[in-house]
C-alpha positions as CSV (number, residue, x, y, z in Angstrom):
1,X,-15.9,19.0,-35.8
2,X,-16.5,20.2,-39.2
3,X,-18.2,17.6,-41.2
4,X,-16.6,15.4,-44.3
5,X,-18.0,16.6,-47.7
6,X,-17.9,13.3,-50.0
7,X,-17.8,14.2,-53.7
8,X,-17.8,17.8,-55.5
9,X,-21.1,17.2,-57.0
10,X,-22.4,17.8,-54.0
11,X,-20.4,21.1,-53.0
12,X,-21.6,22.1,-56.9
13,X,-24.9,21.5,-55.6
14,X,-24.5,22.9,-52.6
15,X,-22.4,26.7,-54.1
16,X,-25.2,26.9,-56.7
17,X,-28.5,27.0,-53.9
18,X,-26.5,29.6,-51.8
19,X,-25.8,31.7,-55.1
20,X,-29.5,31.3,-56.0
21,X,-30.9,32.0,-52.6
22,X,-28.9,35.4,-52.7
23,X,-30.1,36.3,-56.1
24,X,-33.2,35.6,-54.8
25,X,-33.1,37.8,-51.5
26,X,-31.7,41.0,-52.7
27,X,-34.2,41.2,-55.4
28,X,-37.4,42.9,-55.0
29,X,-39.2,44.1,-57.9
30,X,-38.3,40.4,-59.5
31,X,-40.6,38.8,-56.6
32,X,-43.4,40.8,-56.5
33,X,-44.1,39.9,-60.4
34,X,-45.9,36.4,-61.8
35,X,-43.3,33.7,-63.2
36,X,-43.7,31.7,-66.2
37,X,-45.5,28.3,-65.0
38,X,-42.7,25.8,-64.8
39,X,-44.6,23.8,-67.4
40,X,-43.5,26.9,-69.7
41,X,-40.1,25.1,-69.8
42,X,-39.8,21.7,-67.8
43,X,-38.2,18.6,-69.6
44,X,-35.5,20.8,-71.7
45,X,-31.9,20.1,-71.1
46,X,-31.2,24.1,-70.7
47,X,-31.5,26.7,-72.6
48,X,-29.1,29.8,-74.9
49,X,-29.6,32.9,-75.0
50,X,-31.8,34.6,-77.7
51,X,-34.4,31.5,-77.3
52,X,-38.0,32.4,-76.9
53,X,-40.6,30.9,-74.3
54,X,-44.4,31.7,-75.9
55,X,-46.4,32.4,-72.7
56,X,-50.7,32.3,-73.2
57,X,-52.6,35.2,-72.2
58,X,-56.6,34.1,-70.5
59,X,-58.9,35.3,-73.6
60,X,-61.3,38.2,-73.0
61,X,-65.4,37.5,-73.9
62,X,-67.8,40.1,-74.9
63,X,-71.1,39.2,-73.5
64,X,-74.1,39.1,-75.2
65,X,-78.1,40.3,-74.7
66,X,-79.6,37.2,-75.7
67,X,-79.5,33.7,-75.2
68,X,-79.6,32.6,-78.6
69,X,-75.9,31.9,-79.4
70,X,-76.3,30.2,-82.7
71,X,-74.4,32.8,-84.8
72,X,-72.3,34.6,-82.2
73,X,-70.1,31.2,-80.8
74,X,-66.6,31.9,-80.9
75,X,-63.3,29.7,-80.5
76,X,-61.8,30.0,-77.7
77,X,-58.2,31.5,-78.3
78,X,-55.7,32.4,-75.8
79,X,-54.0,35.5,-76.9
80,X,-50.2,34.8,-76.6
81,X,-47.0,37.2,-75.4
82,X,-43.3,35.7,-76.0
83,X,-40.9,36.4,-73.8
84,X,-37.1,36.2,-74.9
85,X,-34.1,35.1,-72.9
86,X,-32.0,38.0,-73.3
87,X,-31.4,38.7,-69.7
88,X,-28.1,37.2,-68.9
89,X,-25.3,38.2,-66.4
90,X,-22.0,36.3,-65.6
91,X,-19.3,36.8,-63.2
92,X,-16.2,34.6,-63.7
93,X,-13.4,34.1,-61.5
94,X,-10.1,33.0,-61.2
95,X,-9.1,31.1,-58.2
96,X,-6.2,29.2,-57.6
97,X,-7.1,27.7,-54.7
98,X,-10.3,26.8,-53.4
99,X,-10.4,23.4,-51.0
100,X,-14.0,21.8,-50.7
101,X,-12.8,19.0,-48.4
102,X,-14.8,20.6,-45.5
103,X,-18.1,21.9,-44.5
104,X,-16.2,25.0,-43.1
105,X,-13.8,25.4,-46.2
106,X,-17.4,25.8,-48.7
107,X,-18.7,28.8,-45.8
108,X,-15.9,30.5,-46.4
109,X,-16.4,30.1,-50.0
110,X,-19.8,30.9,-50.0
111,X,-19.0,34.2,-47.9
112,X,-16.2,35.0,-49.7
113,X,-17.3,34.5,-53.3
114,X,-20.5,33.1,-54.6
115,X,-22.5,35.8,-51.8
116,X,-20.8,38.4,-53.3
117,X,-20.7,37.1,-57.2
118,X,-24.7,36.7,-56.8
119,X,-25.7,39.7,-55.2
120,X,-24.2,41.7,-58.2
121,X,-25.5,39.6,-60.6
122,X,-29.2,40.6,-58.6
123,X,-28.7,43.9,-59.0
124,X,-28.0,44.0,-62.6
125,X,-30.6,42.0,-63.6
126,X,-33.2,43.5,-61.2
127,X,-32.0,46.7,-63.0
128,X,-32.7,45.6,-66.1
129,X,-36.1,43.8,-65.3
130,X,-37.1,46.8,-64.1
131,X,-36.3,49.0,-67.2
132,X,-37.5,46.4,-69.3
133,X,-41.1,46.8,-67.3
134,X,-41.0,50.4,-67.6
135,X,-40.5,51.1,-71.1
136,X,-43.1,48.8,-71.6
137,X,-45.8,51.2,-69.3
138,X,-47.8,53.7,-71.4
139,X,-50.8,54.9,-68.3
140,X,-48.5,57.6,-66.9
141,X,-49.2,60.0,-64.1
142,X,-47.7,62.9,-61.7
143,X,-46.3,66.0,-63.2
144,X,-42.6,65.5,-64.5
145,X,-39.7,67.3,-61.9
146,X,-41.6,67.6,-59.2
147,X,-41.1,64.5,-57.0
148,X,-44.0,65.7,-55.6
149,X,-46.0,62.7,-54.3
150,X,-50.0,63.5,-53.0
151,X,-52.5,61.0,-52.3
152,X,-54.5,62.4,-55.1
153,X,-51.1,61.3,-57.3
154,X,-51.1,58.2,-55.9
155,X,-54.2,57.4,-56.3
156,X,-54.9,59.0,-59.7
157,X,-52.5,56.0,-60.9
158,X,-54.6,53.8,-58.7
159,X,-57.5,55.2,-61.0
160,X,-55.5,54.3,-64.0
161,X,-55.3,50.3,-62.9
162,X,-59.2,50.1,-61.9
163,X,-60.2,51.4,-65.6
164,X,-57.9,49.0,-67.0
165,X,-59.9,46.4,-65.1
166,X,-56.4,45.2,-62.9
167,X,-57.4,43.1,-60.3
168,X,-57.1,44.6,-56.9
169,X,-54.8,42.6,-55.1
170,X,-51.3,41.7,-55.5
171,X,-50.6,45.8,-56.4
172,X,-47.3,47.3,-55.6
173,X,-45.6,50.5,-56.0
174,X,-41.8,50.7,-56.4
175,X,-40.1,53.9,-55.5
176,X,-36.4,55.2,-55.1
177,X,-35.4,56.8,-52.4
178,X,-36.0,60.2,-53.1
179,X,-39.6,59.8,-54.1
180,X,-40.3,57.8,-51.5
181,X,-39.4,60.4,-49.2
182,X,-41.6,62.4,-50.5
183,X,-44.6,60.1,-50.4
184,X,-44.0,58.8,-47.4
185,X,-43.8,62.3,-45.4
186,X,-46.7,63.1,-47.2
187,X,-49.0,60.0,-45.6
188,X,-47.1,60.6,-42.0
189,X,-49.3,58.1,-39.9
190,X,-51.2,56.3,-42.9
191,X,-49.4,53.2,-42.9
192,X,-49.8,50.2,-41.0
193,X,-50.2,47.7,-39.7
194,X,-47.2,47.4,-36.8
195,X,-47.0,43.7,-38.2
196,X,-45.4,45.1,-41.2
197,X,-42.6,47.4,-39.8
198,X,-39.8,44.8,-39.9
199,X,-40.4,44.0,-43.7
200,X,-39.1,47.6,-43.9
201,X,-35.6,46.8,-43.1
202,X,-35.5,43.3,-44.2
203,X,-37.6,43.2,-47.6
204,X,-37.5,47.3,-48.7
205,X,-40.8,47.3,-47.9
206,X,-42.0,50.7,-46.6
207,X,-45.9,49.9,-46.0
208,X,-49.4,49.8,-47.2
209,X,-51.1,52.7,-48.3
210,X,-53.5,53.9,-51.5
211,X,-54.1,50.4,-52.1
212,X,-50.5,49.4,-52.7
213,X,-47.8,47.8,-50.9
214,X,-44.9,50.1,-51.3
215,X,-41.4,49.0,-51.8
216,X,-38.0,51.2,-52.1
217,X,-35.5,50.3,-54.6
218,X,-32.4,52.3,-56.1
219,X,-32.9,50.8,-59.5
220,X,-35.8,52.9,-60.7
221,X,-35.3,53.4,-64.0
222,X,-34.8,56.9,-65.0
223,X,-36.2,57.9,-68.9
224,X,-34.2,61.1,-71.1
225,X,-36.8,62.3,-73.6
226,X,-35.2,63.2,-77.1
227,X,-34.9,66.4,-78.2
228,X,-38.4,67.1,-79.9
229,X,-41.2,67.4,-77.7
230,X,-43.5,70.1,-79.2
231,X,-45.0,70.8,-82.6
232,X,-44.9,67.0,-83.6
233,X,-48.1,65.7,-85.1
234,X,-49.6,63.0,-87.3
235,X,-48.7,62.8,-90.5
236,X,-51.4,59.9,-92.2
237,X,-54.9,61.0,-93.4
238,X,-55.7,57.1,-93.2
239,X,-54.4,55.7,-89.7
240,X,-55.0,51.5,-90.3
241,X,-57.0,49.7,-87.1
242,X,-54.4,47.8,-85.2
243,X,-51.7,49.6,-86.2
244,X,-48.2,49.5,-83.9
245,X,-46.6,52.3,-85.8
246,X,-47.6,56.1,-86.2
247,X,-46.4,58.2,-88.3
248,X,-45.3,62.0,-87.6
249,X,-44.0,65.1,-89.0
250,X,-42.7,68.4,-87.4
251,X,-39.5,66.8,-85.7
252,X,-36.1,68.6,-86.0
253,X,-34.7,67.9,-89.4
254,X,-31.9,65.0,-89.2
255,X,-31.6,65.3,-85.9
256,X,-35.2,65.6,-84.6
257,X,-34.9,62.1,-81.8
258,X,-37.4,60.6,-79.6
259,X,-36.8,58.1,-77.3
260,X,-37.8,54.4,-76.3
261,X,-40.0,54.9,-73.7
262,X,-41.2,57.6,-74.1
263,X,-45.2,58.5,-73.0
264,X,-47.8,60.7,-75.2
265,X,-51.4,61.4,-76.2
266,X,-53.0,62.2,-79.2
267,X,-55.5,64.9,-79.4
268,X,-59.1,63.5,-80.0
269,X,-58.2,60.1,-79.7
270,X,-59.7,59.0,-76.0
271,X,-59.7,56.1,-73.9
272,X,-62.7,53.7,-73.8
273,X,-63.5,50.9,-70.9
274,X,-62.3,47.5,-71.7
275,X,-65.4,46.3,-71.7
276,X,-68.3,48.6,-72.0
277,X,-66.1,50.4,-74.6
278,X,-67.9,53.9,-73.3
279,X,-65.5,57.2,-73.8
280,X,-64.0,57.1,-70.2
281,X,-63.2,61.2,-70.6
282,X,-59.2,61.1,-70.9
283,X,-56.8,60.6,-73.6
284,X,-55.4,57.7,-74.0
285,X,-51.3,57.4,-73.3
286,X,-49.2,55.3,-75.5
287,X,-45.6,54.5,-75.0
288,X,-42.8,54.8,-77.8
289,X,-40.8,51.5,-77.9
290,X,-37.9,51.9,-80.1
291,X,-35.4,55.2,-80.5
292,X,-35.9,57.5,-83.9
293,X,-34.8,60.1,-85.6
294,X,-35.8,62.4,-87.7
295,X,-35.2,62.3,-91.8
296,X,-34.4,64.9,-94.2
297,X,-38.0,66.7,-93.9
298,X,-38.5,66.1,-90.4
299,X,-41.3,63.1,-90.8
300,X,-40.1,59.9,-88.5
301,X,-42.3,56.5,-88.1
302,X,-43.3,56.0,-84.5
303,X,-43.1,52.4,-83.1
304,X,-45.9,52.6,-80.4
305,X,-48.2,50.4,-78.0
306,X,-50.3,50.2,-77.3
307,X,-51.4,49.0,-80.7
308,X,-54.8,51.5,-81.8
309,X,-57.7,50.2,-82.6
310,X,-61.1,51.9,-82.9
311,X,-63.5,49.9,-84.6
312,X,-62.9,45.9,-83.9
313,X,-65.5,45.2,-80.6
314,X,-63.5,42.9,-78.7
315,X,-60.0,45.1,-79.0
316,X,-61.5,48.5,-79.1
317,X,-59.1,51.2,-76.8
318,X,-59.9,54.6,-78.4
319,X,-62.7,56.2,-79.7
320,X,-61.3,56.8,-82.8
321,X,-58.3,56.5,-85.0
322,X,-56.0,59.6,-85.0
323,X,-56.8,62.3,-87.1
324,X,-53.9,63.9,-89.7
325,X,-52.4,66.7,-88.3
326,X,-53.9,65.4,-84.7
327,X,-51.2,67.0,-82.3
328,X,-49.2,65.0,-80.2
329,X,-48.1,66.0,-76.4
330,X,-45.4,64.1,-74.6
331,X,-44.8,63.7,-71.4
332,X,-42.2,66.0,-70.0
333,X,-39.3,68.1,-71.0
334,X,-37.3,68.0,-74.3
335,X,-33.5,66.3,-73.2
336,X,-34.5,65.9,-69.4
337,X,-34.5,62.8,-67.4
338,X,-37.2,62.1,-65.5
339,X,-37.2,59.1,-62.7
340,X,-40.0,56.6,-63.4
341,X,-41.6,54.8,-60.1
342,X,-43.9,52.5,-61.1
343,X,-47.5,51.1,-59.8
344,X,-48.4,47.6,-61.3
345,X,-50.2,44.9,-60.5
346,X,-48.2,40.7,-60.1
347,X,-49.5,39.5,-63.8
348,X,-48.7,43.2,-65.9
349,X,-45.4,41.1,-66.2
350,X,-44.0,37.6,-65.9
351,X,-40.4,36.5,-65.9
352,X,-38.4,33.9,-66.1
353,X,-35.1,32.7,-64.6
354,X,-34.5,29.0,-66.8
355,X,-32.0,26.0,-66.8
356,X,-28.9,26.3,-68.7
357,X,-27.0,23.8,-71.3
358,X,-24.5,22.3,-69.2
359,X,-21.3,21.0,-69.8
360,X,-21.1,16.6,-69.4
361,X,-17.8,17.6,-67.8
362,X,-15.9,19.2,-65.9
363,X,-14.5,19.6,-62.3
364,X,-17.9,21.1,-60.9
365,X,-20.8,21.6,-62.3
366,X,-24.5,22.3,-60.9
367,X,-27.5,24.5,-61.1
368,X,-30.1,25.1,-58.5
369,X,-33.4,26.6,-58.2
370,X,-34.8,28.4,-55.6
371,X,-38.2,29.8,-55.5
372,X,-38.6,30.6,-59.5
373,X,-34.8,31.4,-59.2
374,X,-32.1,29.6,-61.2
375,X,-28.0,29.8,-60.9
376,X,-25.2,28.0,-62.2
377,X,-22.2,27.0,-61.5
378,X,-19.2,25.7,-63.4
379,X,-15.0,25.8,-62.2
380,X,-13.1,23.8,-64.3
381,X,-9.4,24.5,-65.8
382,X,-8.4,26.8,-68.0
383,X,-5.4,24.8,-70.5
384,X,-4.7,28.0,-72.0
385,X,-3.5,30.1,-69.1
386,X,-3.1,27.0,-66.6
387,X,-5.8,28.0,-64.1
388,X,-8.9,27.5,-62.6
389,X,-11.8,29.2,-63.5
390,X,-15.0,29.2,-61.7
391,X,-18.3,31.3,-63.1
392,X,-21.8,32.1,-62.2
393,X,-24.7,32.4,-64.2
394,X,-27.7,33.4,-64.7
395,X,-30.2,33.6,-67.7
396,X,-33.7,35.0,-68.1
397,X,-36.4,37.3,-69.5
398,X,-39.1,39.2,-69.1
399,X,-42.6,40.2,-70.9
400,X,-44.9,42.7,-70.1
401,X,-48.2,40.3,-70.7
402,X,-50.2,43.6,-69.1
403,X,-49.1,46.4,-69.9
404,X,-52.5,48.8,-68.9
405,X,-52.3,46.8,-65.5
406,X,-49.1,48.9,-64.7
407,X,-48.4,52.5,-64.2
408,X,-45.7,55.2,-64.1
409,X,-45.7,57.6,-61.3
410,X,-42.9,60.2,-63.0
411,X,-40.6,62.2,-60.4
């Protein structure tokens, strides 16, 4: 015999862990990245959106030769990111007639609505985590169009993560189907072990292989370039250390454009090790991260990271600001989309998923947490059209905290 539920707190309680255990399951890029330490945001009564969490960053030393450290002690300052809460996704419902007065009534209620109302709000907000990411990725590797997927590809971003000093565990690669396809025909017998073959079908998970577990997912955010691809090229004689903006000439007049995420080098301006700071032989990538267009003569101011700087020991990424008229080359095709797999290591980003503000009352009301996870629930009446309305939500955000510690392998 079904069994007597005794108050709707508790069916809240129990709708809003079944909608957050489905948002978790059907994501998968969202779990293989860190989360903000609960610490981060513990003790608040919920959140809005547009609020911003500051997350620390571990500081990075510079070693010395010499034991005397009388005039070379520094404070020890953690460098900070901030993540907004500008990730949220709501589905509401209308529903007449919903009876909680059994265990068997809330299963059907579960299968019927919140299962359904949850895994759409996963995919739209693993979508936009993943974008997020993404456009946040300057290292960049493969040759754009031709979903063509060698080891030497793979590894060549695998290249790009050990130079930025990533650690090595914790490293994933997230393909759609098409490229993984290609990758995976391409290592026919390279991954194991056996262990791992029913992850496939329940998790996405294809393998191991090039030092990465490999995941497939549908949501891989595909990138359009703007229209101007060629002939742009610095246009400062002074480029300022630490700058996050660049600015170019030899767009299209007026309607020159190029786009937020968008990958390029700069002639003469090379990558150095993090910490040696030694010329590591290849130009270093930078990411546009906001859309522009051209003005009346062509010139446009780049917003870019990552920020340059040449001279300051500790921050040092290039070996030297860019030069005027320094040419730059971006990745790919003028007006073409190109998918963007991505290789990244767990901390190159860190989410969130926090409590909301709820209401002190209403029919139902409850939020529930699973695994880093967070969902509401809230039905109460509607006095304006005379009905019940029930709603699920979910807010969050994202930060890329390491952005060198990820990589784009573009299809």
């Amino acid at each position: 015999m079904a069994n007597t539920i005794n108050n709707i707190n508790e069916v809240g309680a129990i709708l809003a862990r079944a909608a957050a255990e489905t948002l978790r399951d059907n994501l998968v890029f969202c779990k293989t990245i860190s989360k903000c330490d609960a610490s981060e945001f513990d003790g608040k009564n919920g959140y809005k959106a547009g609020q911003t969490i500051k997350i620390n960053k571990p500081p990075r030393f510079i070693p010395q030769d010499t034991f005397d450290i009388t005039s070379s002690k520094r404070d020890i300052v953690e460098e900070t990111a901030y993540l907004t809460l500008d990730i949220q996704k709501t589905v509401g419902m209308e529903i007449d007639s919903l009876e909680f007065a059994y265990e068997v009534d809330i299963k059907r209620v579960i299968e019927c609505f919140v299962k359904p109302a949850a895994e759409s709000i996963a995919q739209h907000v693993e979508q936009v985590m993943i974008e997020r990411a993404t456009d946040a990725t300057y290292n960049s590797i493969g040759t754009a169009g031709s979903n063509t997927f060698t080891v030497a590809d793979v590894l060549a971003g695998r290249t790009n993560l050990n130079q930025s000093l990533a650690p090595r565990g914790n490293r994933h690669f997230l393909l759609n189907s098409s490229s993984g396809a290609q990758a995976v025909d391409a290592r026919k017998g390279i991954f194991q072990d056996s262990t791992q073959i029913s992850k496939q079908y329940l998790e996405g998970m294809v393998g191991r292989a090039d030092g990465f577990d490999w995941y497939e997912n549908e949501l891989i955010n595909v990138h359009k370039n703007g229209n101007d691809v060629t002939g742009v090229a610095v246009n400062d004689a002074s480029v300022t250390e630490g700058t996050y903006t660049l600015n170019v000439d030899g767009l299209t007049i007026t309607t020159g454009t190029v786009t937020k995420g968008t990958v390029f080098t700069i002639t003469g301006v090379n990558k150095v090790h993090p910490i040696t700071k030694v010329d590591l032989g290849v130009l270093q990538q930078f990411v546009v991260t906001a859309d522009v267009t051209a003005s009346g003569t062509g010139e446009a101011t780049l917003s870019i990271s990552p920020a340059i700087y040449a001279g300051s020991a500790g921050l040092q990424n290039v070996t030297a600001l860019p030069a005027n008229d320094a040419a730059l080359t971006i990745v790919g095709a003028a007006s073409t989309a190109y998918a963007q797999n991505i290789q990244y290591h767990r901390d190159a980003f860190k989410m969130v998923s926090v409590p909301l503000i709820m209401p002190r009352s209403s029919e139902m009301a409850a939020q529930e947490t699973v695994d880093g996870f967070t969902v509401s629930i809230i039905r109460d009446f509607d006095v304006e059209t005379r009905s019940m309305i029930t709603r699920l939500d979910f807010l969050g955000g994202i930060s890329a905290v390491r952005p060198e510690w990820a990589n784009r392998v573009t299809a």
